[in-house]
N, C-alpha and C positions, 0 to 999 in steps of 0.2 A: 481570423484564425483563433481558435481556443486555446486555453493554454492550460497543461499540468505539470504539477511537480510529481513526481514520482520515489521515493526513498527506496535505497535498496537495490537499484537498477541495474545492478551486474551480472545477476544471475537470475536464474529458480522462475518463479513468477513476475518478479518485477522487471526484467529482461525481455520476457514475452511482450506485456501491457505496454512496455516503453517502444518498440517494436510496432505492434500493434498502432496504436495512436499516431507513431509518427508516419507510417504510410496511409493512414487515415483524413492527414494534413491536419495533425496539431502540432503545435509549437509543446516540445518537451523538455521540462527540466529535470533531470535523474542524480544521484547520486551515489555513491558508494565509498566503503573504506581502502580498500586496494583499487591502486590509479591506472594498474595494467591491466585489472580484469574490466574494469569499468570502461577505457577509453576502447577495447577490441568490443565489448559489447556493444556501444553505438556504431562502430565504423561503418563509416556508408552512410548512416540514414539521414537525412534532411531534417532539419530544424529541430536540432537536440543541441542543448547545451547541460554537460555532462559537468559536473564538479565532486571532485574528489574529496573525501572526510569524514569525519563521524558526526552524526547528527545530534550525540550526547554533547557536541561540543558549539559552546556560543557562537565561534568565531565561523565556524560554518554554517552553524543557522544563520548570524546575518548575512553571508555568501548567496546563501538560498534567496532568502529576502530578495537582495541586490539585484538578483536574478529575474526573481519575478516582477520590479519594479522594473528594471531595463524591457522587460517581456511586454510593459502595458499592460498588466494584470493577472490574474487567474481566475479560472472556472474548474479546475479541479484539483483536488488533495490526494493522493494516495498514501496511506500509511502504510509499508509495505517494510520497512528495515525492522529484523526483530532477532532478537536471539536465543539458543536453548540455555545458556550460560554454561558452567562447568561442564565437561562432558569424560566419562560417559553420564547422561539426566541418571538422577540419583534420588530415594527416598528424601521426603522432605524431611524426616527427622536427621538428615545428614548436611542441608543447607544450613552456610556460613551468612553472617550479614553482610561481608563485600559480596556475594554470590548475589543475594538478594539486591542489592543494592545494582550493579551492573546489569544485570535483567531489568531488572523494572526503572532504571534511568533510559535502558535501550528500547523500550518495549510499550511504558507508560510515560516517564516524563518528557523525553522527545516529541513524540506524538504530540502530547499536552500541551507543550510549550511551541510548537514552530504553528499548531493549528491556533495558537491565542497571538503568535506575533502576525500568521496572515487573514485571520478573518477580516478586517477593514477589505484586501483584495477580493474574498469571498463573499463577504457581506454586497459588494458593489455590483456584484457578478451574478447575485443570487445560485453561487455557485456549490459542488461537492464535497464534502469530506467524506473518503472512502476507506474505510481503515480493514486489514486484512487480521480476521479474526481466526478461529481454529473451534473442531469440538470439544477439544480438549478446555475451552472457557465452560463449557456449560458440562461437561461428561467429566467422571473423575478416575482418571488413569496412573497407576501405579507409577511410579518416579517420573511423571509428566504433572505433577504438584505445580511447581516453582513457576513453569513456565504457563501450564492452563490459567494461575492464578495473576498471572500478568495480562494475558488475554483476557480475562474478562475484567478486570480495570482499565483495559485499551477498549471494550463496547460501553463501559458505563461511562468513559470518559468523551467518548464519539457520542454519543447519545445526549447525555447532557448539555454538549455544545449545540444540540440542534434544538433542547428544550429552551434551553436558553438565549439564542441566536433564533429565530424565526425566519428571519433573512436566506438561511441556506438550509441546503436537506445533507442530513447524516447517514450512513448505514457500514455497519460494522458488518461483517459479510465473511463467512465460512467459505472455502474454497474446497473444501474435500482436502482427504489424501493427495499427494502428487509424487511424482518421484523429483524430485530435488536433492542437491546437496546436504541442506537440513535436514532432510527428511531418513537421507542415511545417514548421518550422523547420528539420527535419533538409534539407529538397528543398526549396527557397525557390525560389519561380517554376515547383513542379510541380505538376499537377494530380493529387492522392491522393484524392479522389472515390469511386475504387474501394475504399478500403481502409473495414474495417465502423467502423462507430460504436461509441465502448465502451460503449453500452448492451446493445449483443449481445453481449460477452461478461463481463457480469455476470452472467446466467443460469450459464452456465460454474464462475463461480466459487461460487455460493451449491451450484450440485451438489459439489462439492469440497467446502464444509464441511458438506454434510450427507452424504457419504461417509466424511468422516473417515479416509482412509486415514493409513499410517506417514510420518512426518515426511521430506520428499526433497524436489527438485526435480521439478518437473511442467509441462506444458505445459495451459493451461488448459481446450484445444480437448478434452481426453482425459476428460473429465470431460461427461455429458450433463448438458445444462442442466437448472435448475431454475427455473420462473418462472410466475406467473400466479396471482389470490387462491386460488387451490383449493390451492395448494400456498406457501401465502404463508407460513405458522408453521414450516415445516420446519427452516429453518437453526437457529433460537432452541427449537425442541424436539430438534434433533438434539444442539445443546448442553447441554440439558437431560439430555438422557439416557447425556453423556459425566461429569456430577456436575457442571455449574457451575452457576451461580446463579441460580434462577427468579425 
C-alpha cells in the first residue's frame, strides 16, 4: 500500500486529494491546524491518520515523521498547507516583516524543512514531492505580491530538491482557480460561484502521477484526468511500477 502525507487536509483542495487517495487504497497522512475541522474531514475514510498542528512547528513536523516511520515509509509528499497572510491581501508597499515572515515560514520554510527531514523516506521509495503552486508565482497581480512571491520560492524550492536529489521527481503544479475558502478570502463579499470545486481537479492531478512525467512546473489542467473505480488503482500501480513500495 502506498503512502502520502498530505498538509493542509481539512479543507479546499487538500481534503479532496486526501479523500481521493484514501478510497484509492492508500494509506494517508493529513494534517491541519483546527482539530475539529480536520478530524470531520477524514470521518469515515480508511487508512488516514490525521494529526493535528502547524506545520511551522518542529514538534509537529517530528509528529509527521513519527507517522510516516510507523506507516513503513512514503512515496508521496504533498505540499498543500499555505497562507495569504494578513487579510484583506494588501499592496506590498504595506507589508510588515512579521507579515513576511508568517507567510513564507507557512509557505516556504515548512515545505523546505519537513521535504529535507523526509527525503531519506522518498529517496528509498523513488518517490513524489508535489507541491501546490498558484499563477499568481509566475503572473504579477495587484495586492497578491506577498503571497505569489512565496509561491514561487515554494517551485524554486521543489525543484531544486529534484536537481539535487535524483532519486525522486519534483513538480510544483498550478491548480487553477477553485472555489475554496482561501480563495474567498482572497474577494470577500464576491460571489466566486463560478470558479470549479477542487474536487475537479483532483482527477487532473491523479493523471499527473500516473504520467509520471520529468520533474518541473506544471499546470494541472495539462494533465487528463484520471477518475472513476475502473481506473481507481492506477496512481498506487503507477507508483508501483516506478519501484516504490507495494
Amino acid at each position: 500500500m502506498p503512502v502520502a502525507l498530505i498538509t493542509g487536509g481539512s479543507a479546499g483542495l487538500g481534503r479532496a486529494l486526501v479523500r481521493a487517495l484514501a478510497d484509492e487504497h492508500w494509506h494517508v497522512i493529513t494534517d491541519a491546524r483546527d482539530a475539529d475541522r480536520l478530524r470531520a474531514a477524514v470521518d469515515g475514510l480508511p487508512d488516514v491518520t490525521a494529526l493535528a498542528g502547524d506545520v511551522t512547528d518542529t514538534a509537529h513536523r517530528d509528529a509527521l515523521v513519527a507517522a510516516v516511520e510507523a506507516a513503513g515509509g512514503l512515496d508521496l509528499l504533498v505540499h498543500n498547507a499555505s497562507t495569504l497572510g494578513r487579510l484583506p491581501i494588501r499592496p506590498l508597499r504595506e507589508t510588515t516583516v512579521p507579515e513576511l515572515r508568517e507567510v513564507w515560514q507557512t509557505n516556504i520554510g515548512a515545505p523546505l524543512v519537513l521535504t529535507g527531514v523526509l527525503l531519506p523516506y522518498l529517496t528509498a521509495s523513488r518517490g513524489v514531492v508535489l507541491s501546490l503552486s498558484s499563477d499568481a508565482a509566475i503572473e504579477h497581480y495587484e495586492t497578491w505580491g506577498l503571497y505569489g512571491a512565496s509561491k514561487a520560492g515554494l517551485d524554486h524550492v521543489t525543484l531544486t530538491y529534484a536537481a539535487e536529489n535524483p532519486g525522486i521527481t519534483a513538480y510544483a503544479v498550478d491548480p487553477g482557480d477553485m472555489r475554496t475558502r482561501m480563495h474567498q478570502d482572497a474577494f470577500p463579499g464576491e460571489d466566486i460561484s463560478d470558479r470549479p470545486l477542487p474536487e475537479t481537479v483532483v482527477p487532473h492531478l491523479l493523471g499527473l502521477l500516473d504520467a509520471r512525467p520529468a520533474s518541473g512546473r506544471y499546470k494541472a489542467a495539462d494533465f487528463p484526468p484520471l477518475a472513476g473505480r475502473a481506473t481507481a488503482h492506477a496512481p498506487a500501480e503507477a507508483f508501483r511500477d516506478q519501484g516504490a513500495r507495494a
